[in-house]
Every structure is written in structure tokens, then in C-alpha cells.
DSSP file (Angstrom, degrees, kcal/mol; ACC not computed):
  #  RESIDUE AA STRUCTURE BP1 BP2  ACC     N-H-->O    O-->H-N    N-H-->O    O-->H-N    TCO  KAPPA ALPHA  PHI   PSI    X-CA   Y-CA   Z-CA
    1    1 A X     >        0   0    0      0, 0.0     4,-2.7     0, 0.0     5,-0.2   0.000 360.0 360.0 360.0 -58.1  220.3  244.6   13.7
    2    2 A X  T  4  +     0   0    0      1,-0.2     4,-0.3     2,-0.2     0, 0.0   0.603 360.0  46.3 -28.7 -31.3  217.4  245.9   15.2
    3    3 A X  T  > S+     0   0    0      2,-0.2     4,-1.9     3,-0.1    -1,-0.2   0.695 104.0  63.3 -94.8 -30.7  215.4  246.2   12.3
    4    4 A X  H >> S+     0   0    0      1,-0.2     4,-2.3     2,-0.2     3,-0.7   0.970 107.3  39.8 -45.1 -75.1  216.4  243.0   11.2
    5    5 A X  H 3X S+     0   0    0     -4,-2.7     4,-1.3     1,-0.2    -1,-0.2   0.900 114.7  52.8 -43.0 -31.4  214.7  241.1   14.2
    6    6 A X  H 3> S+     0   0    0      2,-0.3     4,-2.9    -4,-0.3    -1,-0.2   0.731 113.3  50.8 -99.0 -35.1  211.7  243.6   13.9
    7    7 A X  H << S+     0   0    0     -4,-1.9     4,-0.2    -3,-0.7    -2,-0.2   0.968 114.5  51.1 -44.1 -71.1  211.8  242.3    9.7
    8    8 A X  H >X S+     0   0    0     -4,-2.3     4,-1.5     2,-0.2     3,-1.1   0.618 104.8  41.3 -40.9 -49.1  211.8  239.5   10.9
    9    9 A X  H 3X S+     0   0    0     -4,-1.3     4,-4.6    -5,-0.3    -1,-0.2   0.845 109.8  63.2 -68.3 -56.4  209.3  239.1   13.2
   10   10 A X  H 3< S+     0   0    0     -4,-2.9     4,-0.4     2,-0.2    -1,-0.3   0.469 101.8  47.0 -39.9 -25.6  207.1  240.9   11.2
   11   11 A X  H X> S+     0   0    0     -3,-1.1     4,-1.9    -4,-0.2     3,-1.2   0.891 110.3  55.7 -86.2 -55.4  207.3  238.4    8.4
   12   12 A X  H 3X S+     0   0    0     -4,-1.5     4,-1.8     1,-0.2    -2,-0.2   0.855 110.1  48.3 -22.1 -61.2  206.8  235.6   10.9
   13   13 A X  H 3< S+     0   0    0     -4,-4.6    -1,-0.2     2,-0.2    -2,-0.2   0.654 108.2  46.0 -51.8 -34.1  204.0  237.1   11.9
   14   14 A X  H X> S+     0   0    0     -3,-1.2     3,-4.1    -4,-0.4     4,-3.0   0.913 111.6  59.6 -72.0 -78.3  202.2  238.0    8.6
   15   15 A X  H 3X S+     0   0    0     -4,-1.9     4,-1.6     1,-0.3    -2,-0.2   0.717 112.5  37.1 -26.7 -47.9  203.0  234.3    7.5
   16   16 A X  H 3< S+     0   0    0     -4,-1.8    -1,-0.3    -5,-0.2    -2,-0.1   0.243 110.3  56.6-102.6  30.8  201.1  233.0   10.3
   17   17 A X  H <4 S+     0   0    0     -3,-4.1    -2,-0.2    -5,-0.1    -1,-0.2   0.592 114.5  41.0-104.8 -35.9  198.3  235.2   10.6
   18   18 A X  H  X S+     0   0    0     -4,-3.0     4,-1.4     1,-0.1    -2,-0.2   0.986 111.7  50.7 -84.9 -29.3  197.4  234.6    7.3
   19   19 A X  H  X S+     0   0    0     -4,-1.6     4,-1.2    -5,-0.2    -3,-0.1   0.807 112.6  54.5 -75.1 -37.2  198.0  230.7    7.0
   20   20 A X  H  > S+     0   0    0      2,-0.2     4,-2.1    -5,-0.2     5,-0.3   0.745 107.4  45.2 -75.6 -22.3  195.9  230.6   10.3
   21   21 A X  H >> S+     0   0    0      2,-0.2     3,-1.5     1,-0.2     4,-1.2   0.740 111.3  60.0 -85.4 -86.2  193.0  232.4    8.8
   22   22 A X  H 3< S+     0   0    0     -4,-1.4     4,-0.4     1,-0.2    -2,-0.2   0.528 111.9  32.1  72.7 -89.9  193.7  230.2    6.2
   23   23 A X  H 3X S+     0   0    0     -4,-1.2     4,-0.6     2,-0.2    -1,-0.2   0.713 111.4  63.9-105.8 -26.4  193.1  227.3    8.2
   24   24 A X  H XX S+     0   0    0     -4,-2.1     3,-1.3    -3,-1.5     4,-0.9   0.983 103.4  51.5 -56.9 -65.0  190.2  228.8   10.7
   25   25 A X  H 3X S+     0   0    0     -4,-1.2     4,-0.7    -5,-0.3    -1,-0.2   0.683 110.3  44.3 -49.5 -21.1  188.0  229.2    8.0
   26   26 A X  H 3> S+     0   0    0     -4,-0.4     4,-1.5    -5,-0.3    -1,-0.3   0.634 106.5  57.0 -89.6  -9.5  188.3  225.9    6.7
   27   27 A X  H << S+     0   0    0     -3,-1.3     6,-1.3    -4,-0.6     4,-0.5   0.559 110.1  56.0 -92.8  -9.2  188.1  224.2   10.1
   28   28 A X  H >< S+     0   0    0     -4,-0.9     3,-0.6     4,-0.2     6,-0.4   0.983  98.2  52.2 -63.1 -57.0  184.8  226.2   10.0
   29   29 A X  H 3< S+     0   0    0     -4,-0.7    14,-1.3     1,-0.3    -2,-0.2   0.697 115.8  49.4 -84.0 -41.2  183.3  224.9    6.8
   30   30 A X  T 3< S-     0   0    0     -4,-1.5    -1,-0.3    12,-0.2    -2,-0.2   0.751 113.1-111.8 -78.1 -22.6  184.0  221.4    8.6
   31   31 A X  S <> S+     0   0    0     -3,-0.6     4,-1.4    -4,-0.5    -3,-0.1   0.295  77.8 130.8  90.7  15.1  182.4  221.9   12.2
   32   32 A X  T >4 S+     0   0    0     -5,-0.5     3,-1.3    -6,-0.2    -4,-0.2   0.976  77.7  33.2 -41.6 -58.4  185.7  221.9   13.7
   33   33 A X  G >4>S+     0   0    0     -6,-1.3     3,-5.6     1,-0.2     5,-1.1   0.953 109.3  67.0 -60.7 -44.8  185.0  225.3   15.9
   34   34 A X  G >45S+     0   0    0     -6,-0.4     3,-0.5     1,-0.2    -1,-0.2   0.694  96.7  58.4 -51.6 -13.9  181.1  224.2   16.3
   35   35 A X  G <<5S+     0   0    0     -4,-1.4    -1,-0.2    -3,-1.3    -2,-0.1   0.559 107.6  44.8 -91.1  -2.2  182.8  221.0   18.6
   36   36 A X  G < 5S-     0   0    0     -3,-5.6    -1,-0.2     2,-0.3    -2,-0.1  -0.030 133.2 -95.2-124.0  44.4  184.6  223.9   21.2
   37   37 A X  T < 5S+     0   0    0     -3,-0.5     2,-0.5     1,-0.2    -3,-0.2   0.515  85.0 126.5  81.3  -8.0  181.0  225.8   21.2
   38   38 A X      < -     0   0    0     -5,-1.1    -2,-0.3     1,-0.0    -1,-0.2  -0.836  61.6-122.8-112.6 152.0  181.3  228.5   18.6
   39   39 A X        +     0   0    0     -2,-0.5     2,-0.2    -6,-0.1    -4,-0.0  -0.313  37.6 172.9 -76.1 152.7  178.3  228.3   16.0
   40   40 A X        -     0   0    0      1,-0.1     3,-0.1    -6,-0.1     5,-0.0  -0.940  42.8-119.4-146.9 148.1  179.3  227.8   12.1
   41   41 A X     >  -     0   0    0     -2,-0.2     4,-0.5     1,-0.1     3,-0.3   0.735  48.2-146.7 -40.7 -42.7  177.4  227.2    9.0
   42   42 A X  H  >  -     0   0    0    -14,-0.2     4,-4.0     1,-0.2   -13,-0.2  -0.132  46.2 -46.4  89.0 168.0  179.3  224.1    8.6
   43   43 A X  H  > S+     0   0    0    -14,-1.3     4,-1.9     1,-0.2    -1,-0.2   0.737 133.3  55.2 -50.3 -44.0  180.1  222.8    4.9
   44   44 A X  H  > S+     0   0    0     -3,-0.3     4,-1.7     2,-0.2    -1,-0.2   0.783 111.0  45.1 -77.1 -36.4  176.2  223.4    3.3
   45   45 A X  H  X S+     0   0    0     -4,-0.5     4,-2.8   -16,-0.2     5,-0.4   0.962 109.5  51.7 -85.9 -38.7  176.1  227.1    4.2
   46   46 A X  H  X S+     0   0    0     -4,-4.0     4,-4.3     1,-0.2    -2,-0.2   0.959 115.1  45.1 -54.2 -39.6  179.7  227.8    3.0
   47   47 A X  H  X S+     0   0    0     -4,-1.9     4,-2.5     1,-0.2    -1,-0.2   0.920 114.5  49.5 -54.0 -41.0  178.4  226.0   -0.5
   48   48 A X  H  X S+     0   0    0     -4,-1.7     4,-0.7    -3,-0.3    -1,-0.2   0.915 112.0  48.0 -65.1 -52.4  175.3  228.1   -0.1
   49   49 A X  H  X S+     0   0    0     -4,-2.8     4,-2.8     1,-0.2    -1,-0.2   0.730 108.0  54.2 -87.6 -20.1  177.5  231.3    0.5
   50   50 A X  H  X S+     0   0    0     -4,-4.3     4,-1.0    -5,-0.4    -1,-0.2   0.909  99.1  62.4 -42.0 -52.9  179.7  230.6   -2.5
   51   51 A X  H  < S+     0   0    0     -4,-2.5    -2,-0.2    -3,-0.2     6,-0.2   0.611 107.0  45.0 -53.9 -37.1  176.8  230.4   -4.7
   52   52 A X  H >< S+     0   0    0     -4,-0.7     3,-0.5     1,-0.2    -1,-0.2   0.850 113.9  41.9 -96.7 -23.8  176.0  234.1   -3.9
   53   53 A X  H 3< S+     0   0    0     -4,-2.8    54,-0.2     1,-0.2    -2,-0.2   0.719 121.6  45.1 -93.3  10.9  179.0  235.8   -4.1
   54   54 A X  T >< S+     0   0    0     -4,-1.0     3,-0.6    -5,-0.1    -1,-0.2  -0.661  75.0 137.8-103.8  56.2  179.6  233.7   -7.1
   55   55 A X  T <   +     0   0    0     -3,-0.5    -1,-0.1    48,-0.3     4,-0.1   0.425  59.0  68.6 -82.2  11.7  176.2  234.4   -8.3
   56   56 A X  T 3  S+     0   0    0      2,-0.1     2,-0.8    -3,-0.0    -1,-0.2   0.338  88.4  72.8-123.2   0.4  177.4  234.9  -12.0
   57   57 A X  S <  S-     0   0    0     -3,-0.6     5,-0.1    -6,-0.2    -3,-0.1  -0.823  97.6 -86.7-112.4 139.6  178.5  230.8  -12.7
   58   58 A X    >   -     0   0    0     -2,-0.8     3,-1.5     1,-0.1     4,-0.2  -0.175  37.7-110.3 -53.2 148.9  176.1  228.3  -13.1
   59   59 A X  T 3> S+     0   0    0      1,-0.3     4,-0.5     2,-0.2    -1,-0.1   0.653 114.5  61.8 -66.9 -12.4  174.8  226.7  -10.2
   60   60 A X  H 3> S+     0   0    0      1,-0.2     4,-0.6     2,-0.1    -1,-0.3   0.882  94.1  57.6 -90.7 -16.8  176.3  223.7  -11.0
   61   61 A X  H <> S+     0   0    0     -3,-1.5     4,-1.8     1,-0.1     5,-0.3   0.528  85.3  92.1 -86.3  -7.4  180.0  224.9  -10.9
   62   62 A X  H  > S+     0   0    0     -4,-0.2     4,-2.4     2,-0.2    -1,-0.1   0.943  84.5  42.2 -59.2 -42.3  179.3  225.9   -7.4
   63   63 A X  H  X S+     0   0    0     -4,-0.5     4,-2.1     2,-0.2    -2,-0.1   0.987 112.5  54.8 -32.7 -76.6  180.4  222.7   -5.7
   64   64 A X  H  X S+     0   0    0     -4,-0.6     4,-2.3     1,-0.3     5,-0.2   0.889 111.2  38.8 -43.9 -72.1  183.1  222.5   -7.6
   65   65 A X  H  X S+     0   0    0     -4,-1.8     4,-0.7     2,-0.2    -1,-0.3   0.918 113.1  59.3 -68.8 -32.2  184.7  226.2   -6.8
   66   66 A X  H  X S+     0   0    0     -4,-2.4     4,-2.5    -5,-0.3     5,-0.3   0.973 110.1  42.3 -63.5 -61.8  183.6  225.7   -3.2
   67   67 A X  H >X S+     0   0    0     -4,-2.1     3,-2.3     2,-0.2     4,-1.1   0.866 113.8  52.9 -20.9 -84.7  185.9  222.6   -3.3
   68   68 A X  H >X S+     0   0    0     -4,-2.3     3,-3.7     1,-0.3     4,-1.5   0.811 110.5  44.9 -37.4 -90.8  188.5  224.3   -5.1
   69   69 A X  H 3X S+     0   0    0     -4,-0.7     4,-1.6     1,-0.3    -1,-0.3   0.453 108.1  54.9  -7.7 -50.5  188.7  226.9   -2.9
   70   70 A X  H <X S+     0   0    0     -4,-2.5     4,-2.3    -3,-2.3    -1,-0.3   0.663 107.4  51.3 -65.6 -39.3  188.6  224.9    0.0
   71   71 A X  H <X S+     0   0    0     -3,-3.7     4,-0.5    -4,-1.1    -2,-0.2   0.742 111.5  53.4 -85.1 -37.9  191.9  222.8   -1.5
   72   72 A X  H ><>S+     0   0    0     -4,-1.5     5,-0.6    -5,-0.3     3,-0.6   0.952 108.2  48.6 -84.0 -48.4  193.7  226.3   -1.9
   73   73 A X  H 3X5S+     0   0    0     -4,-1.6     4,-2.8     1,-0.2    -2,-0.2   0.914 109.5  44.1 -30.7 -75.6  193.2  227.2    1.2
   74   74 A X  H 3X5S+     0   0    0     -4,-2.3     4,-1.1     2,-0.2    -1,-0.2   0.533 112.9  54.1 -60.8 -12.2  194.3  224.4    3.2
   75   75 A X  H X<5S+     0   0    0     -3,-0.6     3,-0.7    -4,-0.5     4,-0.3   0.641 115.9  41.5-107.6-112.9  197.4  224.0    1.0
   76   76 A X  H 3>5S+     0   0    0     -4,-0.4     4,-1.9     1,-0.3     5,-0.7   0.690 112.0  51.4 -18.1 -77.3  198.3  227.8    1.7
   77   77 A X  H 3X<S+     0   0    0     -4,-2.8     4,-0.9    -5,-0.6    -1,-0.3   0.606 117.8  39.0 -20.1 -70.3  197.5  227.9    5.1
   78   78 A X  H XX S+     0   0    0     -4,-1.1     3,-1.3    -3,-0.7     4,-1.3   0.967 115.3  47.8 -27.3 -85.8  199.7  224.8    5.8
   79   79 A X  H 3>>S+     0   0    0     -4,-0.3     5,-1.8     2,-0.2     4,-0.7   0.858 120.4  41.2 -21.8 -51.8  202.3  225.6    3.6
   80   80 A X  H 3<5S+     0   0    0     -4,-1.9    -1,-0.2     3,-0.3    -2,-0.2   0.793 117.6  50.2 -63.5 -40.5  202.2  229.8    5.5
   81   81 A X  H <<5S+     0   0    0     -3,-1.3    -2,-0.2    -4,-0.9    -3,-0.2   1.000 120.3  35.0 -97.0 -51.1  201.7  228.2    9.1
   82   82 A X  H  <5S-     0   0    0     -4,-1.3    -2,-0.2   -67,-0.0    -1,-0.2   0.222 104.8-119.6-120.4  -7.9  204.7  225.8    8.5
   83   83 A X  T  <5 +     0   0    0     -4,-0.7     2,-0.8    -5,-0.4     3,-0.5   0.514  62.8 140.4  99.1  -0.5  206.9  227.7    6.6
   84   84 A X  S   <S-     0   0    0     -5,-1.8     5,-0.3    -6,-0.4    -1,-0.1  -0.596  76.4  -6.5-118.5 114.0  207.1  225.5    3.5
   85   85 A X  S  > S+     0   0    0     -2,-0.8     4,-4.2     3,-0.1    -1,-0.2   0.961  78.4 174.8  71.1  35.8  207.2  227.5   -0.1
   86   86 A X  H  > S+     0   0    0     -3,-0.5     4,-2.8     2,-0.2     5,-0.2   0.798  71.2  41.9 -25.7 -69.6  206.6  230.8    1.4
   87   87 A X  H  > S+     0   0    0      1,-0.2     4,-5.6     2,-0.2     5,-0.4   0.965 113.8  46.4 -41.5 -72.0  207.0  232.6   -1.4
   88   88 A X  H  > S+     0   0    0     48,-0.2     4,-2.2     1,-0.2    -2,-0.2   0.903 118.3  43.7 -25.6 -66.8  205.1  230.5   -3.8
   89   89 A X  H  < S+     0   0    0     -4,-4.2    -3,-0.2    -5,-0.3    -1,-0.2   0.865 110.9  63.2 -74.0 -30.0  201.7  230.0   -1.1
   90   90 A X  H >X S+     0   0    0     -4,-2.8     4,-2.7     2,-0.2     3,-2.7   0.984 106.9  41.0 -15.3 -85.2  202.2  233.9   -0.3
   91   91 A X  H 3X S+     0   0    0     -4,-5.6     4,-1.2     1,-0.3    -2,-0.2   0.805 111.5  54.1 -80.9  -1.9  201.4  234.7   -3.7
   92   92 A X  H 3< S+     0   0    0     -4,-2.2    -1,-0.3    -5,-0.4    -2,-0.2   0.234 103.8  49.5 -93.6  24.3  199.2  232.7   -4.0
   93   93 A X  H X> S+     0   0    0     -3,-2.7     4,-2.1    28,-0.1     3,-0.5   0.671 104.0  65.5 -94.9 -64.5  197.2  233.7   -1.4
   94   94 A X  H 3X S+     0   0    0     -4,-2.7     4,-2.2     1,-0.3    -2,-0.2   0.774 106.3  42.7 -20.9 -61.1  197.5  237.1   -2.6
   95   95 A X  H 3X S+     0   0    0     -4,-1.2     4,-2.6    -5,-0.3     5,-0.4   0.921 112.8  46.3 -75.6 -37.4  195.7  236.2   -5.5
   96   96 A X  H <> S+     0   0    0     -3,-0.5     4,-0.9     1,-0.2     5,-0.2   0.958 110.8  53.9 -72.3 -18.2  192.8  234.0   -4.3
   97   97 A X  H >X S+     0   0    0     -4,-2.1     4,-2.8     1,-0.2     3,-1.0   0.966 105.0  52.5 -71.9 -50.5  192.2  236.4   -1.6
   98   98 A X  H 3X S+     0   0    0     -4,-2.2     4,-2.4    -5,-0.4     5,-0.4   0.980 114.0  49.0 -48.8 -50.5  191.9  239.4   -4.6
   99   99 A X  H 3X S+     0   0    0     -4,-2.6     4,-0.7     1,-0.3    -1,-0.3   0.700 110.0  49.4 -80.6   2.3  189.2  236.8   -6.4
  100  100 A X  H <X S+     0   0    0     -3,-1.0     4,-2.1    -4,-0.9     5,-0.5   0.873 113.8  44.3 -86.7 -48.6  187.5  236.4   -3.2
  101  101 A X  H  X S+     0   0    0     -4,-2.8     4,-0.5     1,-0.2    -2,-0.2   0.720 120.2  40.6 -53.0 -28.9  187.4  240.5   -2.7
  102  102 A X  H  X S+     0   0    0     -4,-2.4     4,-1.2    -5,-0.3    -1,-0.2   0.844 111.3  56.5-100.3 -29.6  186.3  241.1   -6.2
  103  103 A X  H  < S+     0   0    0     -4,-0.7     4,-0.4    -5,-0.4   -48,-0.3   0.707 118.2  36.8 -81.4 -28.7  183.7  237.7   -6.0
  104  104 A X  H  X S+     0   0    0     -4,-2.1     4,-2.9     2,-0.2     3,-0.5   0.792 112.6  56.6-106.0 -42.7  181.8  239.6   -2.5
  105  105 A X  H  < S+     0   0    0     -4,-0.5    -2,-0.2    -5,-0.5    -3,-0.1   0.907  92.0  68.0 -75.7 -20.0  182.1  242.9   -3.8
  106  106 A X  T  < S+     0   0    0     -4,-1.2    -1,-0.2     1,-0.2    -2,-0.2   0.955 124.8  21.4 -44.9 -56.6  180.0  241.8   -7.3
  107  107 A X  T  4 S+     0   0    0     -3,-0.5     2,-0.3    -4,-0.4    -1,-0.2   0.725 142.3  14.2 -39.1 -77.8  177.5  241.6   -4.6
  108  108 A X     <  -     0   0    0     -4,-2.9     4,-0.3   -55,-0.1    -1,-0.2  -0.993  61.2-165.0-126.8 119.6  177.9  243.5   -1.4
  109  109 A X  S    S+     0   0    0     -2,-0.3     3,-0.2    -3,-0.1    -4,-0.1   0.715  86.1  57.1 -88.3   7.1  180.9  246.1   -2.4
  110  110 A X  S >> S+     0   0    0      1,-0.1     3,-3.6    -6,-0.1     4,-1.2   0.947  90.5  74.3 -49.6 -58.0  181.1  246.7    1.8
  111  111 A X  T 34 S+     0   0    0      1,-0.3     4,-0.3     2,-0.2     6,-0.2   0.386  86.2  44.3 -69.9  -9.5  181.6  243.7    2.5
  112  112 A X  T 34 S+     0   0    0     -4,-0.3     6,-1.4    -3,-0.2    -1,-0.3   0.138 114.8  55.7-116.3  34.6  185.2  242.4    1.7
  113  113 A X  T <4 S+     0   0    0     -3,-3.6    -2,-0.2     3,-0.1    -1,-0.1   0.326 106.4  55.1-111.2  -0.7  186.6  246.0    3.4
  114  114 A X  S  < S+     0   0    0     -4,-1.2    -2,-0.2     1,-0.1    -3,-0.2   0.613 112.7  41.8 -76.8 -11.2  184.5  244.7    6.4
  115  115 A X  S    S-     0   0    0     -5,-0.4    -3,-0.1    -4,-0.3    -1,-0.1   0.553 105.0-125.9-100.6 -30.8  186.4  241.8    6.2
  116  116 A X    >>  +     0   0    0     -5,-0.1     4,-3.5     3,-0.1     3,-1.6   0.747  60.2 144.8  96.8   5.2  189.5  243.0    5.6
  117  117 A X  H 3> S+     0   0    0      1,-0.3     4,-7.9    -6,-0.2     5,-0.3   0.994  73.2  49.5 -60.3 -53.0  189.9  240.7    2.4
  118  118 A X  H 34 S+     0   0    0     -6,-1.4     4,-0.4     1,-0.2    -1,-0.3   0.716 107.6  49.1 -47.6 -26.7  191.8  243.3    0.7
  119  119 A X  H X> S+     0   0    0     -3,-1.6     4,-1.8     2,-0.2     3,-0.9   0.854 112.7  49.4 -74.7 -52.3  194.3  244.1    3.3
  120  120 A X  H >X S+     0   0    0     -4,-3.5     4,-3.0     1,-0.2     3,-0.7   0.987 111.6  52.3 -49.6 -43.1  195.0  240.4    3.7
  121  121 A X  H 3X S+     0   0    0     -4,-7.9     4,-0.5    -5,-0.5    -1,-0.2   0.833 114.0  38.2 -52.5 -28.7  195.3  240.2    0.0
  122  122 A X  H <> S+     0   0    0     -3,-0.9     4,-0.5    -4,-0.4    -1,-0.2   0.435 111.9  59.2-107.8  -5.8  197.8  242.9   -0.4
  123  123 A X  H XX S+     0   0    0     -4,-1.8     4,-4.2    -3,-0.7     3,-1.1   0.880 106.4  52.7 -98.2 -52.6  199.6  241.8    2.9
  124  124 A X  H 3X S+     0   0    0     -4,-3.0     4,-1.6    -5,-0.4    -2,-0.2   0.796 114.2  39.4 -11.0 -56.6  200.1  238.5    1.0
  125  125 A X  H 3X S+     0   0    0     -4,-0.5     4,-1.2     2,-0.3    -1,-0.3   0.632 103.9  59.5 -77.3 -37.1  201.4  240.0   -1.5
  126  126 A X  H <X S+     0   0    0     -3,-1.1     4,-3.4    -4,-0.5     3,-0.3   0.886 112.7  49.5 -75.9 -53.1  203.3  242.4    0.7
  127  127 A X  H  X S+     0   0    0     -4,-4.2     4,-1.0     1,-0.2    -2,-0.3   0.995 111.5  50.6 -71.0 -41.1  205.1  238.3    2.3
  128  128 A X  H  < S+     0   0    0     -4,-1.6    -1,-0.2    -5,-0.2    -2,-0.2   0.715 106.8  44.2 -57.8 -27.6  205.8  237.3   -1.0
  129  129 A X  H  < S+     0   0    0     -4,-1.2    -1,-0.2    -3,-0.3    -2,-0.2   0.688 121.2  51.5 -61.7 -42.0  207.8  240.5   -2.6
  130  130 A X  H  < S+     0   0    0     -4,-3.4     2,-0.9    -5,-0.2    -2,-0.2   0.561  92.0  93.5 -89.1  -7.0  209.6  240.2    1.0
  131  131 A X  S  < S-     0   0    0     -4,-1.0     2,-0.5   -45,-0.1    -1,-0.0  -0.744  79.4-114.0-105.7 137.9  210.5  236.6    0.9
  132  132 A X    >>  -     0   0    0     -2,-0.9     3,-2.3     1,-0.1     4,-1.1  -0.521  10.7-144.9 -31.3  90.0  213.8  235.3   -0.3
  133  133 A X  T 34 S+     0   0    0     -2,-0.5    -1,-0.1     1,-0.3   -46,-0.1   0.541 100.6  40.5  42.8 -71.5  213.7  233.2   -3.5
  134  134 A X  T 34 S+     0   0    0      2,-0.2    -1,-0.3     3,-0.2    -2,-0.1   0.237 103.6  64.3 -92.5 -20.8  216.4  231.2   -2.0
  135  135 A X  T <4 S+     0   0    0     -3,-2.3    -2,-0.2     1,-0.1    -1,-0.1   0.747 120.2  10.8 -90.9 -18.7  215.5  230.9    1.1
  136  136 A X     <        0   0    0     -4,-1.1   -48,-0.2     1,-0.1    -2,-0.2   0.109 360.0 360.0-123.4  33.5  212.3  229.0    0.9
  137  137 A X              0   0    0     -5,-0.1    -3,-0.2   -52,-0.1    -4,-0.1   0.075 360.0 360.0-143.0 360.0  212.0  227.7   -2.9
């Protein structure tokens, strides 16, 4: 029983750790945080920063994947923070998070184990293997 609750908790907890990273980063991209005092790049530097670790697509498909990205995000996150298609936005987090890890390492290869991307990715992966079919689909 103990380990149940502890299962539990733990999944609760992954689910909304990731759906709120998730959802921090995009509330970045907007100036959301920049209105309670902490600096962000805002919407033009995230484009900016797309463009370099996705230095290998023409510049004109950068919009476009920043967008995308942006759309995936907010639909996980939501979905993660709220409980809805667990599985499903799990693994799929799992995976954008890997193309994000592989998209900064083309680049800098520190930088997405400074970030952690890879741990999130495989702890994504980690809520999706662990979630019930049947309970959230």
C-alpha cells in the first residue's frame, strides 16, 4: 500500500513538473514572467534561439518550427498539468524533448545535460510506460 501512494505521488509529481516546465517556458517566450520582474528574451529571442540550435534548416522554416514548438508545448503542458491524455502528451513530450536535446547538442553538446533536457526526456518517457492505457485514454 505504501508503495502505491509513494507510485503514486511520484507520477503526480513527474506529470506536473514536466507540464509546468512545459508551460514556464512558454509564458517566457510571451513576457509573462518579464510582468512579475524576472528578465526573458521574450518571443524575438526565442525565434532567434531556434534559429541556432536549428542552424541546419533554412532560415525561413525558423518561424514556422518556433511556432510549432510553441503549439506542442502548450498542448503538453496543459494536457500533463491537468491530467488529460497522460499517456498520449507523456510521450510526446518524451519525444520533442529528445529533438530538442539532439537540436542544442548539433551545436553546444553541453548544453542540453546542463539543462537537464535529456533527463526530462527520458523521465517523460519514464510517465508514459507508467501510465495506464485505460486510465487516461
Amino acid at each position: 500500500m505504501q508503495e502505491l501512494r509513494l507510485a503514486r505521488v511520484a507520477h503526480v509529481g513527474l506529470r506536473l513538473a514536466l507540464g509546468t516546465a512545459f508551460l514556464s517556458a512558454v509564458a517566457g517566450r510571451f513576457g509573462i514572467w518579464h510582468m512579475f520582474g524576472h528578465p526573458g528574451g521574450g518571443w524575438d529571442a526565442f525565434v532567434t534561439y531556434a534559429g541556432q540550435v536549428n542552424w541546419y534548416l533554412p532560415k525561413a522554416l525558423v518561424p514556422a518550427t518556433a511556432i510549432a514548438a510553441t503549439i506542442f508545448e502548450t498542448t503538453f503542458g496543459l494536457c500533463l498539468v491537468f491530467g488529460i491524455k497522460v499517456r498520449w502528451a507523456a510521450f510526446g513530450s518524451a519525444v520533442l524533448l529528445m529533438l530538442f536535446a539532439l537540436a542544442m547538442a548539433s551545436g553546444d553538446p553541453k548544453s542540453p545535460f546542463d539543462y537537464s533536457v535529456f533527463s526530462a526526456s527520458f523521465g517523460a518517457l519514464t510517465l508514459a510506460s507508467f501510465t495506464p492505457a485505460s486510465k487516461y485514454e
